[in-house]
Gaussian input, Z-matrix of N, CA and C with variables (Angstrom, degrees):
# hf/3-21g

backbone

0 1
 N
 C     1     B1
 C     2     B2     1     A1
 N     3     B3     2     A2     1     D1
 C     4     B4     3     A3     2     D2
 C     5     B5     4     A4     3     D3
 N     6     B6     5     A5     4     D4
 C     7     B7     6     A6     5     D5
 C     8     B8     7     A7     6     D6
 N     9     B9     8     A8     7     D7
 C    10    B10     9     A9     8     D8
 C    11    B11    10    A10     9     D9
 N    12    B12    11    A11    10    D10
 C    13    B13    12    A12    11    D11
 C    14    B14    13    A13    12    D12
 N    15    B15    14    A14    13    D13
 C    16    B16    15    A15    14    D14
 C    17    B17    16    A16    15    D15
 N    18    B18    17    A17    16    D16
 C    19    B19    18    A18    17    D17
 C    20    B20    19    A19    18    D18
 N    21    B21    20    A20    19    D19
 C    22    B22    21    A21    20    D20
 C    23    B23    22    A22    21    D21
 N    24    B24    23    A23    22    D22
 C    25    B25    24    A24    23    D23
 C    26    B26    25    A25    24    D24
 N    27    B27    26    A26    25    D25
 C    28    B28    27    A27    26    D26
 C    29    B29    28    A28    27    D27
 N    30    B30    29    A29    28    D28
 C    31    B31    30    A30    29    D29
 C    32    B32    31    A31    30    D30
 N    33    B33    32    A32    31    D31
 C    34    B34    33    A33    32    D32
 C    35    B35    34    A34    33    D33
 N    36    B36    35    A35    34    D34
 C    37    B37    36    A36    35    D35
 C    38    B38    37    A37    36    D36
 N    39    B39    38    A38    37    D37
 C    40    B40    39    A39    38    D38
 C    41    B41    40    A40    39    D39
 N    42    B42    41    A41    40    D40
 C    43    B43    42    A42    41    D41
 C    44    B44    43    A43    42    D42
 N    45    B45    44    A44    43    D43
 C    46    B46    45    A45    44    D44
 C    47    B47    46    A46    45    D45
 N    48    B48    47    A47    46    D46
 C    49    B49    48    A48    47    D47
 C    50    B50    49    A49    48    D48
 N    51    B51    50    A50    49    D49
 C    52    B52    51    A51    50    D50
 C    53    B53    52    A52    51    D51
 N    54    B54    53    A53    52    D52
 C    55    B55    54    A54    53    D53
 C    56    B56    55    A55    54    D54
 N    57    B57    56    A56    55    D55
 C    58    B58    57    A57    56    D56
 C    59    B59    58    A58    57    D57
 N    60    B60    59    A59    58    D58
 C    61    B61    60    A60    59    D59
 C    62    B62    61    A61    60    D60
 N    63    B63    62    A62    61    D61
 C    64    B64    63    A63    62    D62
 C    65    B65    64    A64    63    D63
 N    66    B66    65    A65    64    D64
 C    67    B67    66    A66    65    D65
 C    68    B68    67    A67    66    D66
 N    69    B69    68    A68    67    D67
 C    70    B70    69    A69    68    D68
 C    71    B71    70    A70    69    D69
 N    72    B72    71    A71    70    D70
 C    73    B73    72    A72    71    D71
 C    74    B74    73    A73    72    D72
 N    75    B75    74    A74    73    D73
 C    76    B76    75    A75    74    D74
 C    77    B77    76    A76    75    D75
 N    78    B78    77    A77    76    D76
 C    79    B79    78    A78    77    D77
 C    80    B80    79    A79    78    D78
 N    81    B81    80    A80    79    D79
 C    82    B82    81    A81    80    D80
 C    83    B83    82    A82    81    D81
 N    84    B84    83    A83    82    D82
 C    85    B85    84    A84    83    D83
 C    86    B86    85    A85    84    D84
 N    87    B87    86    A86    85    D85
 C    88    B88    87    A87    86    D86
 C    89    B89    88    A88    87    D87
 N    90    B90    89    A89    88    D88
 C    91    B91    90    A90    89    D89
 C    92    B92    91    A91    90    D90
 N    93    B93    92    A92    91    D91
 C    94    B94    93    A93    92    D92
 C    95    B95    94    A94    93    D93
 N    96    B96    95    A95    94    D94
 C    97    B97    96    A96    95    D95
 C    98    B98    97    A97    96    D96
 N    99    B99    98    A98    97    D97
 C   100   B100    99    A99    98    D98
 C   101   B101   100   A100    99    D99
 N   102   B102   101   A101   100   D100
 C   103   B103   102   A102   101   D101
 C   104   B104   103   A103   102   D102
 N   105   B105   104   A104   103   D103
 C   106   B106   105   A105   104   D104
 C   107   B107   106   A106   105   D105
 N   108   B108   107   A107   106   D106
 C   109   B109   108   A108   107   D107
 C   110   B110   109   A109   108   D108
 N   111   B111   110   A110   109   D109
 C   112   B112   111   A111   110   D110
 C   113   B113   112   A112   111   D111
 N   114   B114   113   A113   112   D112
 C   115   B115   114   A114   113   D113
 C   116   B116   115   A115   114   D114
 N   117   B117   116   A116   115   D115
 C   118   B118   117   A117   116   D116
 C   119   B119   118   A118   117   D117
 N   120   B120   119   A119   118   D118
 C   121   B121   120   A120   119   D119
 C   122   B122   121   A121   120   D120
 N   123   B123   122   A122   121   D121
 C   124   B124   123   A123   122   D122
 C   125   B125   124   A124   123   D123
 N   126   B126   125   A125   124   D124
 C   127   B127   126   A126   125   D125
 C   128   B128   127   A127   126   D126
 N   129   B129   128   A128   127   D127
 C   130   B130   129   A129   128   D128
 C   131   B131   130   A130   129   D129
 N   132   B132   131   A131   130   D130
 C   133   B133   132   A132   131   D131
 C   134   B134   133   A133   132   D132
 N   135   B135   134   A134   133   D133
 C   136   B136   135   A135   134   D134
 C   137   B137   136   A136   135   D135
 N   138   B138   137   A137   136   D136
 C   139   B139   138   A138   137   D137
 C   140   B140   139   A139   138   D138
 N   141   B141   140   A140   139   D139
 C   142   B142   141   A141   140   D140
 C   143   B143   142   A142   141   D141
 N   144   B144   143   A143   142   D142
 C   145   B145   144   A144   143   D143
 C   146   B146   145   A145   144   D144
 N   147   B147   146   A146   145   D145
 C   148   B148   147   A147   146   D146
 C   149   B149   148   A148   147   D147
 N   150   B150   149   A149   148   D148
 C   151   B151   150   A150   149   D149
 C   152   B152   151   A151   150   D150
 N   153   B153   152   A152   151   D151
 C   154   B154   153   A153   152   D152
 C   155   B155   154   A154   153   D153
 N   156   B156   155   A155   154   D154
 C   157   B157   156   A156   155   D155
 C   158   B158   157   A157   156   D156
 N   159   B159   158   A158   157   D157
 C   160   B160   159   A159   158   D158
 C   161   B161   160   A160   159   D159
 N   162   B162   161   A161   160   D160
 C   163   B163   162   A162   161   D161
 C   164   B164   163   A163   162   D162
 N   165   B165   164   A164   163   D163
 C   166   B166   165   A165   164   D164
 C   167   B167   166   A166   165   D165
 N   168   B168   167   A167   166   D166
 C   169   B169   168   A168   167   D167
 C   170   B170   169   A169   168   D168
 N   171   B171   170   A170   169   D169
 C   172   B172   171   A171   170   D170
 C   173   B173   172   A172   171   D171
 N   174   B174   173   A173   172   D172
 C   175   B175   174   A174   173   D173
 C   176   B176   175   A175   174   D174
 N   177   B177   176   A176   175   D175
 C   178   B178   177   A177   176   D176
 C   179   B179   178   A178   177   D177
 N   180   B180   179   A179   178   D178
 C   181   B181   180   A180   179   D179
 C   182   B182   181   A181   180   D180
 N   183   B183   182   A182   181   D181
 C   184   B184   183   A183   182   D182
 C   185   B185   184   A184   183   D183
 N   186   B186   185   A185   184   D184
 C   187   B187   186   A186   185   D185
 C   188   B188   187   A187   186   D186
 N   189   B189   188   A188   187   D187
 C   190   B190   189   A189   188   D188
 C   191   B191   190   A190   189   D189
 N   192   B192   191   A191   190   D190
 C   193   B193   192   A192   191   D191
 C   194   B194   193   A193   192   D192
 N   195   B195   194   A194   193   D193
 C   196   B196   195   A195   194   D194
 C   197   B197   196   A196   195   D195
 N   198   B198   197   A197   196   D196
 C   199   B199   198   A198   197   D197
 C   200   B200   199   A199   198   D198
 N   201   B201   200   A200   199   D199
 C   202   B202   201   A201   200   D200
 C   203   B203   202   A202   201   D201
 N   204   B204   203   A203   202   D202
 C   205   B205   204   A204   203   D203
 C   206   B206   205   A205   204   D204
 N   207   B207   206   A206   205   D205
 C   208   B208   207   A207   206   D206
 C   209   B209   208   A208   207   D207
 N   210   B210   209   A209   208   D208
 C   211   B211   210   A210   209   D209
 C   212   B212   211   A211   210   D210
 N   213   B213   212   A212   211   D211
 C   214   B214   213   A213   212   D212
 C   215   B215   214   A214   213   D213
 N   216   B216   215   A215   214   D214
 C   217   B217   216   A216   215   D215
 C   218   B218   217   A217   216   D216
 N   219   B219   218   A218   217   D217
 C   220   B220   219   A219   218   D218
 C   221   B221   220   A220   219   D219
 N   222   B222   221   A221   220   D220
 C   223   B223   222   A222   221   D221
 C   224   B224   223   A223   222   D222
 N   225   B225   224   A224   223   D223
 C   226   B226   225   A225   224   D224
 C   227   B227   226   A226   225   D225
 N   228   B228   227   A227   226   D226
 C   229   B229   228   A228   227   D227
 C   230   B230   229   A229   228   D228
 N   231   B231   230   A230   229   D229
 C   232   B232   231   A231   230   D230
 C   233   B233   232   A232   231   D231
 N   234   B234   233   A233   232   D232
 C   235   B235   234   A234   233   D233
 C   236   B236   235   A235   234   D234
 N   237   B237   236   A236   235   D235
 C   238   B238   237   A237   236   D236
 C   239   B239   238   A238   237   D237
 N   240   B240   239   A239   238   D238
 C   241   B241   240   A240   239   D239
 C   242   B242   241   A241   240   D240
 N   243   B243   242   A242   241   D241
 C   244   B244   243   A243   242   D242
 C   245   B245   244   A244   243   D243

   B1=1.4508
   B2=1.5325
   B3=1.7739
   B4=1.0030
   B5=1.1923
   B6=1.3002
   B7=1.6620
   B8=1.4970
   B9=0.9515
   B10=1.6517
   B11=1.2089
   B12=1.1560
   B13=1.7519
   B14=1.7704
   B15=1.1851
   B16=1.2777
   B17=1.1944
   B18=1.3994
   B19=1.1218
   B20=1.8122
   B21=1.5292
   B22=1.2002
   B23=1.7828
   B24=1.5911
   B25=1.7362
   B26=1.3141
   B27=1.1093
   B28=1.5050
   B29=1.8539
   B30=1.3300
   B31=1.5352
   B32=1.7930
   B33=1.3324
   B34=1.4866
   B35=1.3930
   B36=1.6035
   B37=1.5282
   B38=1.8372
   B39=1.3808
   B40=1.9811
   B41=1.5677
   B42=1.1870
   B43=1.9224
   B44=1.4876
   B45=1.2553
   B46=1.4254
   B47=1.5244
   B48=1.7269
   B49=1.5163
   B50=2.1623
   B51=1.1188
   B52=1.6950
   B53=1.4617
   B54=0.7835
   B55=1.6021
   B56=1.1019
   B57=1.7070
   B58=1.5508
   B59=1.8947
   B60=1.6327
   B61=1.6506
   B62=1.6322
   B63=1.1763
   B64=0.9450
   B65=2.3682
   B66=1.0657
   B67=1.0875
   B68=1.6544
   B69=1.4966
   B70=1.5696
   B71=1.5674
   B72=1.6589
   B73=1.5636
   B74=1.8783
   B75=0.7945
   B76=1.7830
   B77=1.6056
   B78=1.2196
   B79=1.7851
   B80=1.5151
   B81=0.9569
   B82=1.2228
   B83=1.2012
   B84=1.2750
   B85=1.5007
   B86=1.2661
   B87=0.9676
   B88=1.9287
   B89=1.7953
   B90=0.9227
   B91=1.5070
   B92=1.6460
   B93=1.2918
   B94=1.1219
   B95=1.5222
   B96=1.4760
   B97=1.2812
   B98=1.5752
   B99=1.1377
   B100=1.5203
   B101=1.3591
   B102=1.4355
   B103=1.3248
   B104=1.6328
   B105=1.4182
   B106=1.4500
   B107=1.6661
   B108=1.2251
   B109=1.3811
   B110=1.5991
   B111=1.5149
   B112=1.4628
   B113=1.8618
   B114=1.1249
   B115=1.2107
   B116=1.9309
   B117=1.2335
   B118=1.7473
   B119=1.8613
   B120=1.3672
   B121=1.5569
   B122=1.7928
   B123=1.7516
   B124=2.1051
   B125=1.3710
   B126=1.3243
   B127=1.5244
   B128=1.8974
   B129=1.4784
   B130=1.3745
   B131=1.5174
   B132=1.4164
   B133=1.4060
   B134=1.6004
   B135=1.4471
   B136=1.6310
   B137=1.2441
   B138=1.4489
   B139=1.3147
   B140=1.9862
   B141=0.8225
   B142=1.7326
   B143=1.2407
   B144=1.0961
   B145=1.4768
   B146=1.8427
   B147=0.9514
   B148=1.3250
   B149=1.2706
   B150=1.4021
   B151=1.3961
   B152=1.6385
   B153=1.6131
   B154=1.3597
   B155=1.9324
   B156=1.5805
   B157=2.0054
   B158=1.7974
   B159=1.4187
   B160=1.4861
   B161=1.7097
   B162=1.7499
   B163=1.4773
   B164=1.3143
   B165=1.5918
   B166=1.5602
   B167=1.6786
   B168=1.3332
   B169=1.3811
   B170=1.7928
   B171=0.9564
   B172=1.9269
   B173=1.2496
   B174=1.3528
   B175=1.5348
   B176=1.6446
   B177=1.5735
   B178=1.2779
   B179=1.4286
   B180=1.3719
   B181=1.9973
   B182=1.4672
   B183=1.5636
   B184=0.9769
   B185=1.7318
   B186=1.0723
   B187=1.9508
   B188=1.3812
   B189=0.8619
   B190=1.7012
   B191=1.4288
   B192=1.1740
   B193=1.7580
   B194=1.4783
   B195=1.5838
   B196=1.5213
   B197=1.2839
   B198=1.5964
   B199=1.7962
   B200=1.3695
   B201=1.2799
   B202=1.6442
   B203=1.5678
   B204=1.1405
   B205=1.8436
   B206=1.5736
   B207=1.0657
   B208=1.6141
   B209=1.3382
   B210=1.3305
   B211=1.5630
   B212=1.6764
   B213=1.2397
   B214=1.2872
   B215=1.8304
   B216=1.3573
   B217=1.3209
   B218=1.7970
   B219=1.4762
   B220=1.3682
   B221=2.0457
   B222=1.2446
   B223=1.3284
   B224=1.3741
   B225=1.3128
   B226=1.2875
   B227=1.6871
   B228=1.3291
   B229=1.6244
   B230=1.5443
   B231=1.7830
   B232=1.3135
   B233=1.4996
   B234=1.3905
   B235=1.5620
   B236=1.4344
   B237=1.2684
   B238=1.8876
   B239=1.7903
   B240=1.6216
   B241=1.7690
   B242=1.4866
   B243=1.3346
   B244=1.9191
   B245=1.7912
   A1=111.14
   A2=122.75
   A3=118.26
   A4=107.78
   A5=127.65
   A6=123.87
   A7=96.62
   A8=134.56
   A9=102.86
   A10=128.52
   A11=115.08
   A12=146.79
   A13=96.52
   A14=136.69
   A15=131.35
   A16=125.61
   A17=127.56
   A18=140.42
   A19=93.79
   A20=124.89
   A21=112.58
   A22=143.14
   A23=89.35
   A24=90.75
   A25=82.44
   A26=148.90
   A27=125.06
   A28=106.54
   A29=115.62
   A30=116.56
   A31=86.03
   A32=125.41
   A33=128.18
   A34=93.03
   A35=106.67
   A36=136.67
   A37=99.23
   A38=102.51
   A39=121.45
   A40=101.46
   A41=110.78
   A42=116.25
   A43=93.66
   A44=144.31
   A45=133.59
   A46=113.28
   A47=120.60
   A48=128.39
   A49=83.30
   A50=107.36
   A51=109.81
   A52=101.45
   A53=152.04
   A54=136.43
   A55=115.01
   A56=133.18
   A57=123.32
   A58=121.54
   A59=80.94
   A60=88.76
   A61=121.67
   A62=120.68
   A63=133.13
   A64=83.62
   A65=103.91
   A66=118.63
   A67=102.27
   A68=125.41
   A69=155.96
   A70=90.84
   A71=95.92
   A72=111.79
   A73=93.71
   A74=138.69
   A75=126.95
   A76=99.80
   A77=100.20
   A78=97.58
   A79=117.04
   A80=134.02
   A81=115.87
   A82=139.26
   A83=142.73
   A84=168.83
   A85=98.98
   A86=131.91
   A87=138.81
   A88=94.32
   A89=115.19
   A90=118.00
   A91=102.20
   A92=119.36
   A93=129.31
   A94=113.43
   A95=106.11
   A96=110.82
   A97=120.24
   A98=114.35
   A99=117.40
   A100=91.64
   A101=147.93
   A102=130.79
   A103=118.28
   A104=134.08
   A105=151.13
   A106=90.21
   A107=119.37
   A108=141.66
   A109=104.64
   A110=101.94
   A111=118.48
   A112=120.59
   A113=104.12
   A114=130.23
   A115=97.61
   A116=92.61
   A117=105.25
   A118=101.34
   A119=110.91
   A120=138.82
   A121=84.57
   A122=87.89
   A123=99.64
   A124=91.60
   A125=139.20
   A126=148.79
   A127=98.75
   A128=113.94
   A129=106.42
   A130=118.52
   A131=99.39
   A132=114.33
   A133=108.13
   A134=108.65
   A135=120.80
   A136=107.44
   A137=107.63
   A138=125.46
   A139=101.28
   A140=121.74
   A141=120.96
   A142=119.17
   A143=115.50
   A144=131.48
   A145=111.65
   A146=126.41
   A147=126.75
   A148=128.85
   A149=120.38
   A150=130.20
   A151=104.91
   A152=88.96
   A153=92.59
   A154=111.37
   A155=83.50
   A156=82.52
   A157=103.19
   A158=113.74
   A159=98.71
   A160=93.98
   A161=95.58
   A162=110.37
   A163=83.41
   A164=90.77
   A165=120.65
   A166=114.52
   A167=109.25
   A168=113.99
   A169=120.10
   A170=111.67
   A171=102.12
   A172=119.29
   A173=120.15
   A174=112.92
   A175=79.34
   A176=96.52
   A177=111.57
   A178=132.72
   A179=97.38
   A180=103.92
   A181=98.21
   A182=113.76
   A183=122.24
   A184=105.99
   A185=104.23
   A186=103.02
   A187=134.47
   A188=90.10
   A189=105.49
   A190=122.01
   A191=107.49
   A192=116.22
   A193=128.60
   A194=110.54
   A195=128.39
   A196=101.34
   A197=96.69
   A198=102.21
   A199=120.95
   A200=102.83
   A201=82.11
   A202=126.50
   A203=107.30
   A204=121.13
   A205=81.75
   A206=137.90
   A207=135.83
   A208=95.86
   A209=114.25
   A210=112.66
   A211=114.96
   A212=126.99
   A213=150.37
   A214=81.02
   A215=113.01
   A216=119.27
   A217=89.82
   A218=113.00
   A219=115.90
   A220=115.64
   A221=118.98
   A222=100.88
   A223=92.07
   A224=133.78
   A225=126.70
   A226=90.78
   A227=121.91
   A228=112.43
   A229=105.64
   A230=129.50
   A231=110.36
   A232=110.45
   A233=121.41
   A234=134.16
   A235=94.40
   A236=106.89
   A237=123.52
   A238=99.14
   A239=89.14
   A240=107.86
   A241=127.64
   A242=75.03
   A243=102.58
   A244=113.97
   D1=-36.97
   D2=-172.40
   D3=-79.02
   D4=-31.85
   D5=171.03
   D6=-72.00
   D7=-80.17
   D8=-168.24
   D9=-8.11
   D10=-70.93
   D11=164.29
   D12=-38.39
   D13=-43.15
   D14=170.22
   D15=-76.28
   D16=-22.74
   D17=-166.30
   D18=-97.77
   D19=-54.85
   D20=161.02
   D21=-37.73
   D22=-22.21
   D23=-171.40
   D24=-116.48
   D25=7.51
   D26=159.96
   D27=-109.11
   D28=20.90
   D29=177.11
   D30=-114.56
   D31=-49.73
   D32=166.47
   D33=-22.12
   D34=-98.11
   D35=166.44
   D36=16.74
   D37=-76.56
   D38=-164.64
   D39=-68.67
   D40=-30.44
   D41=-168.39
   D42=-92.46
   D43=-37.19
   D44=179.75
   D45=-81.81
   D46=-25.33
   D47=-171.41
   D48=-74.87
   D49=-54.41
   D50=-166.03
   D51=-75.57
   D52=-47.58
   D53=160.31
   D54=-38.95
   D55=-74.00
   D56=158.54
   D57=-5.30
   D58=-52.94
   D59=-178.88
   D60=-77.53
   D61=-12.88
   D62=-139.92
   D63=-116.82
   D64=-35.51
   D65=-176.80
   D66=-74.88
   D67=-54.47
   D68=170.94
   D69=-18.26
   D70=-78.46
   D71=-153.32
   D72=-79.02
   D73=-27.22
   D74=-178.24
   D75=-69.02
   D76=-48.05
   D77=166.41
   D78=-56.82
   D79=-87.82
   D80=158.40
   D81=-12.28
   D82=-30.75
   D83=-175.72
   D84=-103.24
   D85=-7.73
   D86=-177.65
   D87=-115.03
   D88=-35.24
   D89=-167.15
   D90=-81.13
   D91=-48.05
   D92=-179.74
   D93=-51.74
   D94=-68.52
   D95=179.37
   D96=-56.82
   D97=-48.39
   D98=168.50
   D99=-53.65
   D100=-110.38
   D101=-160.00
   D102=-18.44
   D103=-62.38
   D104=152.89
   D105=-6.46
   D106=-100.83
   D107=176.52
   D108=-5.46
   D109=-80.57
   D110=178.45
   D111=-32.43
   D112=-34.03
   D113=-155.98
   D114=-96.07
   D115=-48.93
   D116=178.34
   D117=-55.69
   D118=-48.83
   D119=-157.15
   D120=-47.73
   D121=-69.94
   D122=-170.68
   D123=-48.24
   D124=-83.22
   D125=-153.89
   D126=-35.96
   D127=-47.83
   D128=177.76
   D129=-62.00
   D130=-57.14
   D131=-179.90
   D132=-28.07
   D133=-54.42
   D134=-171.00
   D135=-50.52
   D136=-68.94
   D137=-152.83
   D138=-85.90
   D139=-20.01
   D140=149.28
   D141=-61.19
   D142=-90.05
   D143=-158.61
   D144=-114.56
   D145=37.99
   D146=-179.16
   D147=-52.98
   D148=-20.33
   D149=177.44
   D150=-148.18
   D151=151.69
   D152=167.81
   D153=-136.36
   D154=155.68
   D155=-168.76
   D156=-103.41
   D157=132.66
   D158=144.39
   D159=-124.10
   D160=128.49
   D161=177.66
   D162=67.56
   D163=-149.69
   D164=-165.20
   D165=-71.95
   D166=-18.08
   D167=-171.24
   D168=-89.49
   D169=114.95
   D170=178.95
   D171=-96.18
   D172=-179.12
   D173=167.48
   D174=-169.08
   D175=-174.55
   D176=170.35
   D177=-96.38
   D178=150.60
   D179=-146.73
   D180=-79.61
   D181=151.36
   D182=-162.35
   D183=-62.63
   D184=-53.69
   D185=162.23
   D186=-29.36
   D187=-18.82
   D188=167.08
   D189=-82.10
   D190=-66.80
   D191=150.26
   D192=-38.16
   D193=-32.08
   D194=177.07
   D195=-57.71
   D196=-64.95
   D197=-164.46
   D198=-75.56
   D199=-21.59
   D200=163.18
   D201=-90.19
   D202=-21.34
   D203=-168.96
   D204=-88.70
   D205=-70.39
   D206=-139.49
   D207=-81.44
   D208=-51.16
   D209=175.56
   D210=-56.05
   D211=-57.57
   D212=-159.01
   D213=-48.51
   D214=-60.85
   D215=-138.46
   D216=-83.02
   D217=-46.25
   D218=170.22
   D219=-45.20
   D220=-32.10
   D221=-162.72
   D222=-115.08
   D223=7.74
   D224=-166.95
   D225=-78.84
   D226=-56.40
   D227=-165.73
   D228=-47.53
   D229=-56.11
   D230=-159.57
   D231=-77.36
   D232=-5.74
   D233=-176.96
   D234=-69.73
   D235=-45.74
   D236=-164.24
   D237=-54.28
   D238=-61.22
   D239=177.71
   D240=-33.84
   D241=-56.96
   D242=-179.13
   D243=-40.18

C-alpha cells in the first residue's frame, strides 16, 4: 500500500516537473513568433507602402510608423509575459 502511495507521488512529482516544462517552451515559442510576426509587419510595411506622395512631395507612409509604434507596443505585453 505504501509503495503504491509512493509510486503515485513520485509519477505526480515527473507529470507536474514536465508540464512546467512543457508550459516553459510554448511560452517561449509564443514569444518568438509574436516577435517573428512583429518584425514581418515592419518588413511589409516597407516593402508595400513605404512612402506616400501629396503632389511632388513624399514622406513616409503612415504604415510604417503603425508597425513599428502600434506593433512594438501591441506585442511587447505577451513578449513581456512570455
Amino acid at each position: 500500500m505504501e509503495n503504491e502511495v509512493h509510486i503515485k507521488q513520485h509519477a505526480d512529482t515527473i507529470f507536474q516537473r514536465m508540464r512546467v516544462e512543457d508550459f516553459r517552451s510554448h511560452d517561449r515559442m509564443f514569444a518568438i513568433l509574436m516577435t517573428v510576426q512583429w518584425l514581418a509587419a515592419i518588413v511589409v510595411a516597407v516593402f508595400i507602402s513605404p512612402r506616400t506622395w501629396a503632389g511632388a512631395m513624399s514622406d513616409t507612409h503612415l504604415h510604417v510608423y503603425a508597425a513599428i509604434g502600434l506593433g512594438g507596443f501591441v506585442t511587447a505585453l505577451p513578449v513581456g509575459l512570455a
